[in-house]
PAMAR-964082 format. One record per residue: x negated, z negated, y negated of N, C-alpha, C, O, CB in turn. Coordinates in steps of 0.1 Angstrom, whole numbers, padded with zeros to 4 digits, always signed. Each point is the difference from the previous one (the first is absolute). Glycine has a CB too. Layout:
! residues N
XZYXZYXZYXZYXZY;...
//
This chain:
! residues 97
+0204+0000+0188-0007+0011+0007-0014-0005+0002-0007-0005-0009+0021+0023-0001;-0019-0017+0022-0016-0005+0003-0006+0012-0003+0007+0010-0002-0004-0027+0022;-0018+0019-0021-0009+0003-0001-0004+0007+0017-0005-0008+0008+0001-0010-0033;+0006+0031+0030-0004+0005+0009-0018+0003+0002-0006-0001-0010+0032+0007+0009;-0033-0003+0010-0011+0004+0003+0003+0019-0006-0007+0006-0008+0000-0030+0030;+0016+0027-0017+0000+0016+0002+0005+0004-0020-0002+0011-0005+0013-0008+0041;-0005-0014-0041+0004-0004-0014-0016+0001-0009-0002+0008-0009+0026-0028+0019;-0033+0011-0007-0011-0004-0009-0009+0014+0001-0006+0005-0009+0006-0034+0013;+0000+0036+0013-0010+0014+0000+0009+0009-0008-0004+0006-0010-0008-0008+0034;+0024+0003-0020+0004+0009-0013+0000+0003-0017-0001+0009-0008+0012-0013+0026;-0011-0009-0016-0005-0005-0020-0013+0002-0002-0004+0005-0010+0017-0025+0007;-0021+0016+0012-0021+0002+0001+0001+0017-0003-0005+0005-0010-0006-0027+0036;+0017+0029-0017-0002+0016+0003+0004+0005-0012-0008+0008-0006+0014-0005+0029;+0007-0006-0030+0006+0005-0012-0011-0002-0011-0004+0008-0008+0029-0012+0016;-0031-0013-0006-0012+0004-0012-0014+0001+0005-0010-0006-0002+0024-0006-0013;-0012+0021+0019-0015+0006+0006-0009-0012+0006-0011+0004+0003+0010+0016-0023;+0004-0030+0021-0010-0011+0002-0004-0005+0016-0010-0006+0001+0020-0002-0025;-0001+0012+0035-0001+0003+0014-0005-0020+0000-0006-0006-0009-0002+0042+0015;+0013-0039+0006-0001-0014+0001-0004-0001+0018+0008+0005+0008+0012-0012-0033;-0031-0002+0028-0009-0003+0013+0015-0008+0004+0007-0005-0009-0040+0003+0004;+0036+0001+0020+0011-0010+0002-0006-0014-0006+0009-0006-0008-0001+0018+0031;-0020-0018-0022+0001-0012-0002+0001-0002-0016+0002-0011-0003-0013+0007+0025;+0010+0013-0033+0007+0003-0013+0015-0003+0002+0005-0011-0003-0021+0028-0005;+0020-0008+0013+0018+0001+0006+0004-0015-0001+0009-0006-0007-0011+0027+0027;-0008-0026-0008+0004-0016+0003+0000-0011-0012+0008-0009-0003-0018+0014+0027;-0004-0001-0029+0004-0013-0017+0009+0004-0004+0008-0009-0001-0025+0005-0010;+0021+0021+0006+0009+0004-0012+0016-0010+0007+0009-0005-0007-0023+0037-0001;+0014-0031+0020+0016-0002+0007-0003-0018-0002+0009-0008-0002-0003+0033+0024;-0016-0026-0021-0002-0017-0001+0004-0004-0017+0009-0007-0004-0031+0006+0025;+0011+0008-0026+0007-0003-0014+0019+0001-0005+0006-0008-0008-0033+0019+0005;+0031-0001+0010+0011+0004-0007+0007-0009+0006+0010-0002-0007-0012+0025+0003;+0001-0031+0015+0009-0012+0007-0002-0013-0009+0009-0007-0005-0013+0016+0032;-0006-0010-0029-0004-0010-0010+0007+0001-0015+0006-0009-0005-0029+0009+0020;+0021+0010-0019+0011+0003-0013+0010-0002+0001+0006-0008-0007-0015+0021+0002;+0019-0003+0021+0009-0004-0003+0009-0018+0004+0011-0004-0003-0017+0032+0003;-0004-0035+0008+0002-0013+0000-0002-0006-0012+0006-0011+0000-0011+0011+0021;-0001+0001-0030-0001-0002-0016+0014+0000-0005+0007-0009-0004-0031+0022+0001;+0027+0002+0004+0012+0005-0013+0014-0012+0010+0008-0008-0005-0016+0047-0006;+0007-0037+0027+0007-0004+0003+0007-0020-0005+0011-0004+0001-0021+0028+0015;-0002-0030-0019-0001-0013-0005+0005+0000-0011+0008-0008-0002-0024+0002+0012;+0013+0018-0023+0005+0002-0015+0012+0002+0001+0006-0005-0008-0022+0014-0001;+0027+0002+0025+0012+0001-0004+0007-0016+0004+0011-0004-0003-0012+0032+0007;-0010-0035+0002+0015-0016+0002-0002-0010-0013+0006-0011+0001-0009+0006+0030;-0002+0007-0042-0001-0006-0010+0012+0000-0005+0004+0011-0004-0024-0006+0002;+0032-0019+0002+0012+0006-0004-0001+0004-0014-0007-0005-0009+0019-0008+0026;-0002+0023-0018+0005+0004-0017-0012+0012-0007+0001+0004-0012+0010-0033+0007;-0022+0031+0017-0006+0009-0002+0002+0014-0006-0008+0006-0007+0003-0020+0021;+0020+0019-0008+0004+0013-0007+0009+0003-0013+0009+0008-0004-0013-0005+0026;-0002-0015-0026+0008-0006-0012-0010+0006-0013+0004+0005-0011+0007-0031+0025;-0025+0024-0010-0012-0002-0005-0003+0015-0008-0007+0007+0007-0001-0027+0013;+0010+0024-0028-0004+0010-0011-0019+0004+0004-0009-0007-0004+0032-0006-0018;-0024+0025+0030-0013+0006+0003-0009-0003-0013+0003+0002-0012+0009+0019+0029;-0022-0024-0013-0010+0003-0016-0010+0015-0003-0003+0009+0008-0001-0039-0004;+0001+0028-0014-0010+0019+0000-0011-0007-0001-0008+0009+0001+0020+0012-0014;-0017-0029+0013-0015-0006-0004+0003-0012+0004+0011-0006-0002-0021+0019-0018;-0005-0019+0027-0003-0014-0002+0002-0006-0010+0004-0011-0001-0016+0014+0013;+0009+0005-0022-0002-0012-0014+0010+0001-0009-0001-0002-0012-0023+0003+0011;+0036+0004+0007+0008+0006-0016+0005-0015-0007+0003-0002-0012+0010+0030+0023;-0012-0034-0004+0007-0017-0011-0014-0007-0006+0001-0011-0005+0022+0002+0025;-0036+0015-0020-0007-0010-0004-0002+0009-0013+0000+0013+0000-0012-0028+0023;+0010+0004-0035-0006+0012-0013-0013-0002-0001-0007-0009+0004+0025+0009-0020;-0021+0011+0011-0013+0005-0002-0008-0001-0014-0009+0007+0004+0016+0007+0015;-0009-0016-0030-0005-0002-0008-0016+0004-0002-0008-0009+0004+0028-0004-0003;-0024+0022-0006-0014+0008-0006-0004-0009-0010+0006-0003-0009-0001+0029+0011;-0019-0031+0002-0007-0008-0015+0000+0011-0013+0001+0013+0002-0020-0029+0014;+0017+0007-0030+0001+0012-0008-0017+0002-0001-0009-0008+0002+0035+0004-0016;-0027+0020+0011-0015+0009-0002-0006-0011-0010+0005-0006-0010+0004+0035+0011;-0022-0031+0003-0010-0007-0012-0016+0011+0003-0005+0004+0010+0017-0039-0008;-0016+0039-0019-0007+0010+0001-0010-0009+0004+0003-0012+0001+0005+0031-0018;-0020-0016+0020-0010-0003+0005-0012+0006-0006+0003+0011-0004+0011-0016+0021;-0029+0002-0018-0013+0006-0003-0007+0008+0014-0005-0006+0010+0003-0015-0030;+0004+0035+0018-0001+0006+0015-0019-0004+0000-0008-0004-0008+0033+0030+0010;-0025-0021+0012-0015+0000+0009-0007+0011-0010+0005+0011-0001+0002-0016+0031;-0017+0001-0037-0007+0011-0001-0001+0010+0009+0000-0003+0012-0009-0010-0021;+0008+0029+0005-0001+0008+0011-0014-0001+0007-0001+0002+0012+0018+0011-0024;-0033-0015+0002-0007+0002+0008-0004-0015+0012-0009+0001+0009+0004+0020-0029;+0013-0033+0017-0002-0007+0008+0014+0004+0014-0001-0006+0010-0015-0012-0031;+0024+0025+0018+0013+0002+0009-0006+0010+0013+0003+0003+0011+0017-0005-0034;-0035+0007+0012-0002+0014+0012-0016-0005+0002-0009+0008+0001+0028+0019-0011;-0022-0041+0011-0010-0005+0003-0007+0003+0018-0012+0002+0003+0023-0019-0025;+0001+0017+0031-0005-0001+0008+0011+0014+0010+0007-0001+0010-0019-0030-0018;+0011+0038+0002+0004+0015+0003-0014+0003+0002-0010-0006-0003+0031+0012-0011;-0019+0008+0023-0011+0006+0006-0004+0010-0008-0011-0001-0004+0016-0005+0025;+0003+0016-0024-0005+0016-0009+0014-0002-0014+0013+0001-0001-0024+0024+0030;+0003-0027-0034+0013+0001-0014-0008+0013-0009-0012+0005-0001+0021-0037-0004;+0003+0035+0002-0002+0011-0012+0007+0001-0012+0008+0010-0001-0012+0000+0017;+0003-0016-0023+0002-0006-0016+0006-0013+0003-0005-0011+0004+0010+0033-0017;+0011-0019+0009+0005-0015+0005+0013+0005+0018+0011-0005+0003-0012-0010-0040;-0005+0020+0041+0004+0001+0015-0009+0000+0011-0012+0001+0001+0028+0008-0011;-0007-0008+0018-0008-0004+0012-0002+0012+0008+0009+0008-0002+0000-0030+0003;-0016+0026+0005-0003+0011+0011+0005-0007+0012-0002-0012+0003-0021+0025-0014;+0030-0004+0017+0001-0001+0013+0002+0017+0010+0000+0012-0004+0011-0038-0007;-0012+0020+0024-0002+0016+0006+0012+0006+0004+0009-0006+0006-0031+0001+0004;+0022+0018-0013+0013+0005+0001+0004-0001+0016-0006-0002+0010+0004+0018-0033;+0016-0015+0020+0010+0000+0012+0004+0008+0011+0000-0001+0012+0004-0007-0027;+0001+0018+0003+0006+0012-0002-0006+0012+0003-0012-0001-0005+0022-0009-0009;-0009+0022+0020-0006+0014+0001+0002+0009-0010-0005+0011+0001+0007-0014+0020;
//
C-alpha cells in the first residue's frame, strides 16, 4: 500500500496538526524513502526467519560498578556559588500560583 496525498491530510487532521501541501510533499517523500528502506530489509534472504528484538541492547550485559562511599562536598563550599541560600538550601523563585 503507498502513502496517498489525501492519506497523510487525513492523518495531519485526525491529529490536529493540519499540514501546508509542501509538508504533505516531505511527509509523502519521507514515507517513499522508508518504504524503499523496509523494501531492501524484506530481500535479505532468511530474513523472516529472524526472531524481532524488544531493545537494541537486549544481548549486550550490562554490569553496575560496585558503590564506593566517598567524602561528600562540604555543604558550605557546595552552596558557594548559589545566589540566596537559606541555611543549607537554595532559594529559588517560585513557579507555581
Amino acid at each position: 500500500m503507498k502513502f496517498t496525498k489525501e492519506m497523510v491530510d487525513d492523518y495531519a487532521n485526525k491529529l490536529l496538526i493540519g499540514l501546508t501541501e509542501e509538508e504533505n510533499k516531505m511527509v509523502l517523500e519521507e514515507f517513499e524513502a522508508i518504504d524503499k528502506s523496509m523494501q531492501k530489509v524484506c530481500e535479505i534472504a532468511g530474513i523472516e526467519k529472524v526472531e524481532p528484538m524488544t531493545h537494541a541492547l537486549d544481548d549486550m550485559p550490562c554490569f553496575l560498578a560496585a558503590d564506593q562511599a566517598e567524602e561528600s562536598l562540604p555543604i558550605k563550599e557546595a552552596l558557594r556559588n548559589a545566589g540566596a541560600v537559606e541555611g543549607r538550601e537554595i532559594e529559588v523563585p517560585k513557579v507555581v500560583g
